[in-house]
DODO-832225 format. One record per residue (C-alpha): residue number from 1; residue in three letters; x, y, z. Coordinates in nm, 4 decimals. Example, Ala and Ser with C-alpha at 12.3 -4.5 7.8 and 13.67 -1.06 7.14 Angstrom:
residues 2
+-----+--------+----------+----------+----------+
| num | residu |        u |        v |        w |
+-----+--------+----------+----------+----------+
|   1 |    ala |   1.2300 |  -0.4500 |   0.7800 |
|   2 |    ser |   1.3670 |  -0.1060 |   0.7140 |
+-----+--------+----------+----------+----------+
//
This chain:
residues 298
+-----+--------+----------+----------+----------+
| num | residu |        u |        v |        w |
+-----+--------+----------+----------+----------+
|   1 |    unk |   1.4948 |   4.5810 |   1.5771 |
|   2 |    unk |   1.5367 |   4.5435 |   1.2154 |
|   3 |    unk |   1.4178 |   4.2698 |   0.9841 |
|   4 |    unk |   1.6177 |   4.2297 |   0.6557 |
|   5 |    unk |   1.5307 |   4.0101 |   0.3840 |
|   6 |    unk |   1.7390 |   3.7214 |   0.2906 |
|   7 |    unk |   1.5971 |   3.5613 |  -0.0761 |
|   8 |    unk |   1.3782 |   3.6761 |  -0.3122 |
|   9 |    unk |   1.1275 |   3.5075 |  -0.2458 |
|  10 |    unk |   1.0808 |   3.4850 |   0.1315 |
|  11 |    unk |   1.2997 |   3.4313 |   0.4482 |
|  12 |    unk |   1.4863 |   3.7092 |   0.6728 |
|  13 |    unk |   1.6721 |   3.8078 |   0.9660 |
|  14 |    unk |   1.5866 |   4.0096 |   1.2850 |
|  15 |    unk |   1.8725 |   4.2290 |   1.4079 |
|  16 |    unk |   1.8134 |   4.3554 |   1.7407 |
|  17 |    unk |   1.6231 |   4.1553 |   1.9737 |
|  18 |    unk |   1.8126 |   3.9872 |   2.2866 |
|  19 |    unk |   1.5763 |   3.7161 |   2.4442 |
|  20 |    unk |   1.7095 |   3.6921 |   2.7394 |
|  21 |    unk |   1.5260 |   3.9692 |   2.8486 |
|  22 |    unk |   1.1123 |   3.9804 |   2.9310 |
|  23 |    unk |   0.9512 |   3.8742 |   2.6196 |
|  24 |    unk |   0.7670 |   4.2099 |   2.4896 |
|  25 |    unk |   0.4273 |   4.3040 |   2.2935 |
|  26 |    unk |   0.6433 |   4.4730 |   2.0787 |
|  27 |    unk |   0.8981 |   4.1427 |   2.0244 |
|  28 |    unk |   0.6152 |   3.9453 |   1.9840 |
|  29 |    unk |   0.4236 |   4.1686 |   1.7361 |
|  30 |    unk |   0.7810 |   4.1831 |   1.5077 |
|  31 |    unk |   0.8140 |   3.8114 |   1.5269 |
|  32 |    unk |   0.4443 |   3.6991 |   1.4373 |
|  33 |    unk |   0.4204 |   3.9721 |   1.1559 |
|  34 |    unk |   0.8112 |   3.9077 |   0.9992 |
|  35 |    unk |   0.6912 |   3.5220 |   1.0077 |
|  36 |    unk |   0.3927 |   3.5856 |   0.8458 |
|  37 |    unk |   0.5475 |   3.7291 |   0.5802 |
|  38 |    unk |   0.8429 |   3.5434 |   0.5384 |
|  39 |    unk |   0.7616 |   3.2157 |   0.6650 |
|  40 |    unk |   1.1783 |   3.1793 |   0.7726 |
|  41 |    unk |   1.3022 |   3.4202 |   1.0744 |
|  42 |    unk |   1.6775 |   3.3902 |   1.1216 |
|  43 |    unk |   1.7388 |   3.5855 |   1.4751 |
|  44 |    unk |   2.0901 |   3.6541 |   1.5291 |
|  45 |    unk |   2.3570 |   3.6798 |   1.8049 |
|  46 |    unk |   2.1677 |   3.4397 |   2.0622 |
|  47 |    unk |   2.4224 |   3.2588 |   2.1527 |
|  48 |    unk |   2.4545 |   3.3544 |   2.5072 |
|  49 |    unk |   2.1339 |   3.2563 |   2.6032 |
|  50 |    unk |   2.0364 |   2.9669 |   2.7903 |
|  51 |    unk |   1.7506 |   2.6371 |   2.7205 |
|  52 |    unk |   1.4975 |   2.8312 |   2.9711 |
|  53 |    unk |   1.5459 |   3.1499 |   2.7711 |
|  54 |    unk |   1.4568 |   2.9204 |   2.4236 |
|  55 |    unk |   1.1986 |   2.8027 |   2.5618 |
|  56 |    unk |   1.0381 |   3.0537 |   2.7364 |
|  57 |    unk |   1.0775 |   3.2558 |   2.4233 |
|  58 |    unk |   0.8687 |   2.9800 |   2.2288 |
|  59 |    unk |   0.5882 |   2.9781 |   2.4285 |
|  60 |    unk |   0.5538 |   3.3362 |   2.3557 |
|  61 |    unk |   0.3941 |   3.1976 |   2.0364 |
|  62 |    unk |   0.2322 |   2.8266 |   2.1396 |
|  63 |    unk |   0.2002 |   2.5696 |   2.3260 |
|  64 |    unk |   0.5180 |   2.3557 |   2.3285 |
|  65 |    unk |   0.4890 |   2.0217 |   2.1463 |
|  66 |    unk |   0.7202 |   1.7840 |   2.3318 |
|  67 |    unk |   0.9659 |   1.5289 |   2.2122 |
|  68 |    unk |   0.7949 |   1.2216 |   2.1391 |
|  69 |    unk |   0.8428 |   0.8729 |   2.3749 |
|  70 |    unk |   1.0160 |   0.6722 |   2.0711 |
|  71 |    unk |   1.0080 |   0.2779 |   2.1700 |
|  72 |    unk |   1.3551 |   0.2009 |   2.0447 |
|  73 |    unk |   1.5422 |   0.4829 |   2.2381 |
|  74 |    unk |   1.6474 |   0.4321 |   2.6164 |
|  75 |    unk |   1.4122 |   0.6516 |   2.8271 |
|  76 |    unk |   1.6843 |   0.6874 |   3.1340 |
|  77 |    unk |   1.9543 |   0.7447 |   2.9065 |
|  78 |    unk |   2.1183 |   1.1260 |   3.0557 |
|  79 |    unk |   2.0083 |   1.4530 |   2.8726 |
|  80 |    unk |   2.2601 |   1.7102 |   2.7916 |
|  81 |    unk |   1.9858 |   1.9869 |   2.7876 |
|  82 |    unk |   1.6472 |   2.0522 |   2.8974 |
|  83 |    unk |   1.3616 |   1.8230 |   2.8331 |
|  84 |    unk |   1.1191 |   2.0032 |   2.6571 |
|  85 |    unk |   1.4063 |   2.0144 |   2.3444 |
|  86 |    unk |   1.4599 |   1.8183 |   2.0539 |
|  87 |    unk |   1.8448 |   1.7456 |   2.0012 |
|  88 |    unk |   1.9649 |   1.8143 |   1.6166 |
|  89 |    unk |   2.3217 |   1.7485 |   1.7079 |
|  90 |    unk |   2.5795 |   1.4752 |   1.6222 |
|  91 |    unk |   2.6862 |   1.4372 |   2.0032 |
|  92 |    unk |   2.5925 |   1.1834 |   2.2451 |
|  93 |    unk |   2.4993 |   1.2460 |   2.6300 |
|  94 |    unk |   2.8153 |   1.3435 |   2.7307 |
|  95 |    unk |   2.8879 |   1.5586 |   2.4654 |
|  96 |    unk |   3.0986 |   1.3460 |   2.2864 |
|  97 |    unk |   3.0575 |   1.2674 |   1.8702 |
|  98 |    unk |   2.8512 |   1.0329 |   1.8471 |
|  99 |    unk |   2.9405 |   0.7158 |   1.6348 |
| 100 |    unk |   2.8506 |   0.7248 |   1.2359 |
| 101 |    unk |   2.6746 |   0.3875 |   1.3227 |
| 102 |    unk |   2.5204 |   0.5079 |   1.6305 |
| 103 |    unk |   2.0888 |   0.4699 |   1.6326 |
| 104 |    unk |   2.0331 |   0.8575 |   1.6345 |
| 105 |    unk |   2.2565 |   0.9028 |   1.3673 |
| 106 |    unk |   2.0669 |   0.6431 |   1.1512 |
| 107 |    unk |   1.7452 |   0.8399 |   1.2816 |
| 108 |    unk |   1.8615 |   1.1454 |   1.1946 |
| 109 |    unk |   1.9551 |   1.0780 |   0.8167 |
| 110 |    unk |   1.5739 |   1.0910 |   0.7211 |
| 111 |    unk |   1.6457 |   1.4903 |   0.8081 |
| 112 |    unk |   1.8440 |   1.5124 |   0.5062 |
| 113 |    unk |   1.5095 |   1.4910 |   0.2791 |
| 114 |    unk |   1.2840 |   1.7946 |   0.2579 |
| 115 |    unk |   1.0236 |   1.7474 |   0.4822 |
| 116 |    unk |   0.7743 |   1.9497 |   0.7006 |
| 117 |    unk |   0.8289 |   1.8662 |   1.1297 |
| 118 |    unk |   0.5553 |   1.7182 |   1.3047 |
| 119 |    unk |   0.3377 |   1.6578 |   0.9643 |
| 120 |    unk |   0.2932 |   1.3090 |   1.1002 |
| 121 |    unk |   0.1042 |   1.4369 |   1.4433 |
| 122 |    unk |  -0.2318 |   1.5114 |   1.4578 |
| 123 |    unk |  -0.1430 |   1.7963 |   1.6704 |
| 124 |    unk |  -0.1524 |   2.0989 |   1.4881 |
| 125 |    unk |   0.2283 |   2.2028 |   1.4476 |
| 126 |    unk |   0.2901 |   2.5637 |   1.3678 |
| 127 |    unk |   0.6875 |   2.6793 |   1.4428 |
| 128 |    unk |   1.0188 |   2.5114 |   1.4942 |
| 129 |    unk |   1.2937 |   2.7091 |   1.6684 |
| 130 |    unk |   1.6154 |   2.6004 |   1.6175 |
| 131 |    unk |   1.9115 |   2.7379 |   1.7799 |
| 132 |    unk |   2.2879 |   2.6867 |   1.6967 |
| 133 |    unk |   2.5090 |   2.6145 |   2.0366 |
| 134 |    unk |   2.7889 |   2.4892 |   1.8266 |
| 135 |    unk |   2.7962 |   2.5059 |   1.4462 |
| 136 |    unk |   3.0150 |   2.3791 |   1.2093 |
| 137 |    unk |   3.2877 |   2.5709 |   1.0273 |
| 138 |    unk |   3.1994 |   2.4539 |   0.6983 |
| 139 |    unk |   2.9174 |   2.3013 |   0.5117 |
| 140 |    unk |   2.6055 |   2.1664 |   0.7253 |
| 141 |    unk |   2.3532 |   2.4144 |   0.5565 |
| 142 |    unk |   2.0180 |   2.3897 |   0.6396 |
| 143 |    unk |   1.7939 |   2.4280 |   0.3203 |
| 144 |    unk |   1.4693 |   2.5920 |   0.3153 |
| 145 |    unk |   1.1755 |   2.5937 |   0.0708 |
| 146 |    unk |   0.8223 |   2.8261 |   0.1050 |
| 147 |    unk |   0.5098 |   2.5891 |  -0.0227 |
| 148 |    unk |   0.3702 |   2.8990 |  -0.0729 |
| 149 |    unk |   0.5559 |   3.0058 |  -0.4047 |
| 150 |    unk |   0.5394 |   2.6444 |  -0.4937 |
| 151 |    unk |   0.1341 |   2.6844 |  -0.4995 |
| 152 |    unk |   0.0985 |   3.0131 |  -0.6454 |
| 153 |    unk |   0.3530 |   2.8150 |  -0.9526 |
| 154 |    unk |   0.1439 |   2.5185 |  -0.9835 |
| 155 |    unk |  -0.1047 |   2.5247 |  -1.3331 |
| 156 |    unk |  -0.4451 |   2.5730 |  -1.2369 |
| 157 |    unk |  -0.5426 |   2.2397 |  -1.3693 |
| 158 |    unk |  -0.3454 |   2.0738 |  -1.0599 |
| 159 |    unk |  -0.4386 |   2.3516 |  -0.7891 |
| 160 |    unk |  -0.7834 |   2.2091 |  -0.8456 |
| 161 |    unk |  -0.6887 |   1.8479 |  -0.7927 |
| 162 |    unk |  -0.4483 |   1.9188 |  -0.5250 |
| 163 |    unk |  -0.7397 |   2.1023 |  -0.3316 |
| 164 |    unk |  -0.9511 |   1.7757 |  -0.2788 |
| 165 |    unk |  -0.7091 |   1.5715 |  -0.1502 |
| 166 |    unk |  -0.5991 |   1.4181 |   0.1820 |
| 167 |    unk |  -0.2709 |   1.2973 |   0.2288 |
| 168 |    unk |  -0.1058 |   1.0121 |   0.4988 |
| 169 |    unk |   0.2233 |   1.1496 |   0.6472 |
| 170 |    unk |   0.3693 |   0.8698 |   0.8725 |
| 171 |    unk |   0.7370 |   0.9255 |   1.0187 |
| 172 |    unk |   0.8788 |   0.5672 |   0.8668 |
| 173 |    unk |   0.8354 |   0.6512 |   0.5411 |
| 174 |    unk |   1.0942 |   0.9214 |   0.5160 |
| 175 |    unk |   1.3001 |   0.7054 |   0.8037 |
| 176 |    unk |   1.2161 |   0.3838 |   0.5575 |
| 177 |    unk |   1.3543 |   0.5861 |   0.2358 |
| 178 |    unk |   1.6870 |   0.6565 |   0.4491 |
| 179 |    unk |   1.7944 |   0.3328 |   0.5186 |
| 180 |    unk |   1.6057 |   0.3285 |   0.9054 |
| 181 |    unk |   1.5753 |  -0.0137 |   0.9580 |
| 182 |    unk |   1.4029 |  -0.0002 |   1.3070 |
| 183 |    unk |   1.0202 |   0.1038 |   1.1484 |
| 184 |    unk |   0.8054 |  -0.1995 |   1.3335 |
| 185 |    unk |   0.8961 |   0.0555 |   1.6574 |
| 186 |    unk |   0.8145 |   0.3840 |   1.4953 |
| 187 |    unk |   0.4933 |   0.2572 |   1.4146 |
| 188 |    unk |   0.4017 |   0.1658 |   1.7207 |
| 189 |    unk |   0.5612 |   0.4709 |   1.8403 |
| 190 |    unk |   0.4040 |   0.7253 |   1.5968 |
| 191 |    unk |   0.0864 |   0.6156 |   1.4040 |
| 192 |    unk |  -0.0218 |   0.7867 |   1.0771 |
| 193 |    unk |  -0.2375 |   1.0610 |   1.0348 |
| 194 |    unk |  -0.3895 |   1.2280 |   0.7351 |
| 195 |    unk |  -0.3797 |   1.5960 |   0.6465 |
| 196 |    unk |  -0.5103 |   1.8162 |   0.4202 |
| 197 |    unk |  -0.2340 |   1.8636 |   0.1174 |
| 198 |    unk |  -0.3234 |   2.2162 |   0.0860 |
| 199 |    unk |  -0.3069 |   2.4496 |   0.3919 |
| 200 |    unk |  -0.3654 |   2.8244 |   0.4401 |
| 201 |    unk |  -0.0869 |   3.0019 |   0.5857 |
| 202 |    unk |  -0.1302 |   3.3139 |   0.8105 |
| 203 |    unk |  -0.0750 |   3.5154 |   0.5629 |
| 204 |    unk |  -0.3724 |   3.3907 |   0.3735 |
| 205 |    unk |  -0.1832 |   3.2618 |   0.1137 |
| 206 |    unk |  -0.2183 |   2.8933 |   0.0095 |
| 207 |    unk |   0.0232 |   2.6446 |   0.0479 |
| 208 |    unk |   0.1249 |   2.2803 |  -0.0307 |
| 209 |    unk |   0.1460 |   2.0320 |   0.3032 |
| 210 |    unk |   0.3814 |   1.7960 |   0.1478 |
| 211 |    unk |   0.7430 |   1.6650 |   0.1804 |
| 212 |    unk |   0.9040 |   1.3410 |   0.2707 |
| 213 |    unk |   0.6773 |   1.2553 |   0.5558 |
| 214 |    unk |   0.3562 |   1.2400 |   0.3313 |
| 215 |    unk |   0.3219 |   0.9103 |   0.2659 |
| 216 |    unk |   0.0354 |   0.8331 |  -0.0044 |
| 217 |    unk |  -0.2402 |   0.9989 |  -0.1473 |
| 218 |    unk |  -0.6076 |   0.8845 |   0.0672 |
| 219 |    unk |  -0.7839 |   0.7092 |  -0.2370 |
| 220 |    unk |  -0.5276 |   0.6605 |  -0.5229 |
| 221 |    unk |  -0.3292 |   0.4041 |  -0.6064 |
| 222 |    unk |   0.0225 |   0.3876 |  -0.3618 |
| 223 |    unk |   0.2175 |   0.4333 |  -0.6189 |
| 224 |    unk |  -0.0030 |   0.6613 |  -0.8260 |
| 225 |    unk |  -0.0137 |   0.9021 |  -0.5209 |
| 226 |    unk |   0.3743 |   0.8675 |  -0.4480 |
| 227 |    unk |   0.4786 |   0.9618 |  -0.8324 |
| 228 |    unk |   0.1888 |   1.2728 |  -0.7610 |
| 229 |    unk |   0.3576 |   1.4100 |  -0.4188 |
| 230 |    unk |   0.7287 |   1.3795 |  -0.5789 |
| 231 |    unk |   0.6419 |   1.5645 |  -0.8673 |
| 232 |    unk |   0.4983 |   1.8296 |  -0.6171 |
| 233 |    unk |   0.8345 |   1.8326 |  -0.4059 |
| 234 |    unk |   1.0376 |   1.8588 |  -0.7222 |
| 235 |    unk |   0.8594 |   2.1470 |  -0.8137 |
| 236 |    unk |   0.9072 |   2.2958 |  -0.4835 |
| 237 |    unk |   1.2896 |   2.2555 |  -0.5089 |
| 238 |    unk |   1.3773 |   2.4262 |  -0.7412 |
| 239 |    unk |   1.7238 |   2.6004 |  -0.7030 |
| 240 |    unk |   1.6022 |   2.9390 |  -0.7693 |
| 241 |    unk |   1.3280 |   2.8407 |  -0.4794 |
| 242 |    unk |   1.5911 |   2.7586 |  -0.2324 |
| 243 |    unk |   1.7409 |   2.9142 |   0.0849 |
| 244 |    unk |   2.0203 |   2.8105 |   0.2098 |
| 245 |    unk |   2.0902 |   2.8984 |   0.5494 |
| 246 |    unk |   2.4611 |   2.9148 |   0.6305 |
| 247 |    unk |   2.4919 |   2.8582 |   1.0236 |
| 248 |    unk |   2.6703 |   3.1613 |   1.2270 |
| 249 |    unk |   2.6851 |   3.0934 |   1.5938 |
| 250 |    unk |   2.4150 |   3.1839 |   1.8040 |
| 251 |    unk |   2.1892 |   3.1963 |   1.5302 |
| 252 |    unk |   1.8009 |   3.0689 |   1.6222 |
| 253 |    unk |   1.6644 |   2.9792 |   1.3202 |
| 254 |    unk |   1.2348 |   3.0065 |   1.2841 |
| 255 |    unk |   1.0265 |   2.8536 |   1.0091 |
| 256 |    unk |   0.6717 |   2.8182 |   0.9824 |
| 257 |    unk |   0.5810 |   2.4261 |   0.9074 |
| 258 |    unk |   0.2347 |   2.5035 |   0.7933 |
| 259 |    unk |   0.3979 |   2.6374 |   0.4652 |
| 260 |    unk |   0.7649 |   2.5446 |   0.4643 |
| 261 |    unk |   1.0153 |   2.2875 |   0.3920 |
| 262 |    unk |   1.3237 |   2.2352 |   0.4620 |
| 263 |    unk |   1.6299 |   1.9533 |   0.4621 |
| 264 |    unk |   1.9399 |   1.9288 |   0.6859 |
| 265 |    unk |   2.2585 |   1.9101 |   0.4613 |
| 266 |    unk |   2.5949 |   1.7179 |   0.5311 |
| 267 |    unk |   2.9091 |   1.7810 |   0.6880 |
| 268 |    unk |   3.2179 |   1.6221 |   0.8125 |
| 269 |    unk |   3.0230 |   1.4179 |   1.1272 |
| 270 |    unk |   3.3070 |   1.2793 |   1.2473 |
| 271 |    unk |   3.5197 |   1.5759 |   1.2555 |
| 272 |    unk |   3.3242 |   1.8321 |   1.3784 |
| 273 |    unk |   3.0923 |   1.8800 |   1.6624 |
| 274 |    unk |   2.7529 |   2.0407 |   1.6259 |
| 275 |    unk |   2.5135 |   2.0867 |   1.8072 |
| 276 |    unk |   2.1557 |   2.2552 |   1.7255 |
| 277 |    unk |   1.8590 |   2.2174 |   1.9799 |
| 278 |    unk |   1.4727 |   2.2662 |   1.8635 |
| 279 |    unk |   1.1543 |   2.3843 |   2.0400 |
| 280 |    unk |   0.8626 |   2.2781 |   1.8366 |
| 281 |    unk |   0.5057 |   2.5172 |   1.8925 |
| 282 |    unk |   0.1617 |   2.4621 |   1.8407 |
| 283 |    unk |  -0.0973 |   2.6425 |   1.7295 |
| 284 |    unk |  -0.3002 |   2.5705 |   2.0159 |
| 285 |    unk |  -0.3596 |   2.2857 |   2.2414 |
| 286 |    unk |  -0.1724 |   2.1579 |   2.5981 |
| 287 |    unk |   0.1847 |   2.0393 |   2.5996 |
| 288 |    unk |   0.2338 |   1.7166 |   2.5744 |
| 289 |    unk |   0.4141 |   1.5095 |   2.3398 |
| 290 |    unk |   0.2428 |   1.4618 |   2.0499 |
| 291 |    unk |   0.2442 |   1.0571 |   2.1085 |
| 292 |    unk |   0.1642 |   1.0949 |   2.4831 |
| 293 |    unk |  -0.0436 |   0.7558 |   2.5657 |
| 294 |    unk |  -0.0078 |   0.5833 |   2.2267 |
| 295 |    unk |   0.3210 |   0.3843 |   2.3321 |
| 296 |    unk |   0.1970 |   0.2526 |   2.6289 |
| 297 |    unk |  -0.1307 |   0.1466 |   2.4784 |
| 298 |    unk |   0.0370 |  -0.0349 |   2.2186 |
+-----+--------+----------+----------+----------+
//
């Protein structure tokens, strides 16, 4: 196996490594230490491997943290893959496109902010693994950004006010900024949580905990603590700060959410089929969904 940068700054790829067969120290030793260092892990040429191969590769590394019960989606409506996967495509159950008015679609267009999965659950999230069944032939990057080089930027006048702060990430505030217009259910669905806004990664390195999910600042004025995370984002995003992963088939994508971000970008939805399925890993903990008993208590 080799691993290969890809940016400057951080992210690379793993050449070598076919997951379909038993999952290895040795795989698993590559993997935790490329991550480590480069917080993004493209591994390539997986297309020919199946939903139980995914996911039994992802629990090499955590617990799986399982798609949420979400009030205003049909719980018998058919799956297309396994359970224990979230869907990133633009297809409906039978494969199909999905319509540009369609609820998932209107869902999914909070993904096109940068934001950090799972920063809303008080589980503690560590990976996402996203792999690409069907990708598009042109545009439909996905756009990374390492919080850690956004920290290690920051004057040391605002590391020391970022590091006493707690922030709220709640899911309907990026789905409220997208034009969502279902958030009375997400609520319900997905209560806030507050989080530390800086994080150590496993490197040791700090990093920002921020994105489109984090909702206010504990303490400060709304709007105060809004201007505050923005102008944290905005110097995250940078251009010379960004990767931008161009999709090859079979690729299965890794970042670390403890000190990444990163934003879905658009394509022609109507004219060409993608589809992208994600396991999502904790640090430690049982799998469950991260909402398990909340919806039916509320």
């Amino acid at each position: 196996m080799d691993v290969r940068p890809l940016h400057p700054l951080f992210a690379a790829e793993l050449i070598g490594a076919d997951l379909t067969r038993p999952i290895e120290p040795a795989l698993v030793d590559t993997v935790e230490e490329a991550m480590a260092r480069y917080a993004v892990v493209v591994v390539r040429g997986q297309g020919h491997i199946s939903d139980q191969d995914h996911i039994r590769f992802s629990r090499a590394f955590g617990p799986l943290e399982l798609p949420p019960n979400l009030m205003f989606k049909r719980s018998d409506t058919p799956r297309r893959f396994a359970p224990e996967l979230y869907d990133a495509s633009n297809l409906d159950a039978h494969g199909n496109i999905a319509a540009a008015d369609s609820l998932n679609r209107k869902y999914s267009k909070g993904n096109e902010l940068f934001h950090t999965d799972s920063s809303f659950n008080s589980l503690p999230t560590k990976w996402s693994l996203l792999l690409g069944h069907i990708v598009t032939p042109e545009k439909g990057e996905t756009e990374f950004v390492d919080t850690r080089v956004a920290w290690d930027r920051l004057p040391d006048e605002m590391k020391a006010k970022c590091e006493t702060l707690t922030v709220q990430h709640n899911v309907w505030r990026s789905r409220e900024r997208a034009g969502f217009d279902n958030i009375e259910a997400l609520k319900k669905s997905l209560p806030a949580v507050e989080q530390p806004l800086v994080r150590v990664s496993a490197s040791g390195r700090k990093a920002l905990y921020i994105g489109s999910h984090a909702d206010h600042i504990v303490g400060w004025d709304i709007e105060e603590g809004r201007a505050f995370l923005q102008d944290l984002v905005d110097r995250a995003t940078t251009p010379d700060m960004v990767y931008a992963h161009k999709w090859q088939q079979g690729d299965l994508v890794i970042w670390d959410n403890r000190c990444t971000m990163h934003r879905a970008t658009t394509f022609d939805y109507l004219a060409h089929k993608r589809d992208l399925r994600r396991t999502t890993i904790n640090e430690y903990g049982e799998e469950r969904a991260a909402n398990e008993g909340l919806v039916a208590a509320a």
